[in-house]
N, C-alpha and C positions, 0 to 999 in steps of 0.2 A: 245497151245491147241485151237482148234477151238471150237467157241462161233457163237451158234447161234440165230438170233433176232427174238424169241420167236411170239412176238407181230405180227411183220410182213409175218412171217409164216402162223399164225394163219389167215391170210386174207386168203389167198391159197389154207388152206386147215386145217383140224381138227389136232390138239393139245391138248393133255392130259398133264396136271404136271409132271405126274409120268413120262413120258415120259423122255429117255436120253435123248442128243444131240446125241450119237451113234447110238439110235435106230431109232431116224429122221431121220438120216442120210441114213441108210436101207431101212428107211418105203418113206421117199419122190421118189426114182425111180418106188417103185411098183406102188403110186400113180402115176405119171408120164404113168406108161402103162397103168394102169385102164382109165386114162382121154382119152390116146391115143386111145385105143377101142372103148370107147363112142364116139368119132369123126368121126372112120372110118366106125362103124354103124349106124351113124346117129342120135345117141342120142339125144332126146331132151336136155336132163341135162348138154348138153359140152358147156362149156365154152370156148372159143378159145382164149380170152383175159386172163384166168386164166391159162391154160395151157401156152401159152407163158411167162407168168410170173413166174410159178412157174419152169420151166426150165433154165430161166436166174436167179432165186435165188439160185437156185440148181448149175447151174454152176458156179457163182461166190462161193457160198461156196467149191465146189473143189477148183477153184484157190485159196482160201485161203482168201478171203474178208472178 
């Protein structure tokens, strides 16, 4: 079963307790388009360094890391 590192998420991006790992798991691509949006509009708020990251944690949790 996939286990994920709660702690280092939580740098990325907002994390509640109640929270599954299942519903992370759902919830971190929406985040992923929301940051994407703010980027291509310009956003003050984007991060580009957080967006990269929070992609490459997202991906290695699919492979299974």
């Amino acid at each position: 079963m996939l286990q994920i590192d709660r702690q280092a998420l939580s740098l990325l991006m907002p994390v509640w307790p109640h929270e599954t790992d299942a519903e992370l798991m759902a919830i971190i691509p929406k985040t992923l388009a929301a940051m994407r949006r703010r980027g291509l509009d310009g956003n003050w708020a984007y991060d580009k360094a957080r967006h990269a990251n929070l992609l490459a944690f997202y991906e290695a949790l699919k492979r299974g890391r």
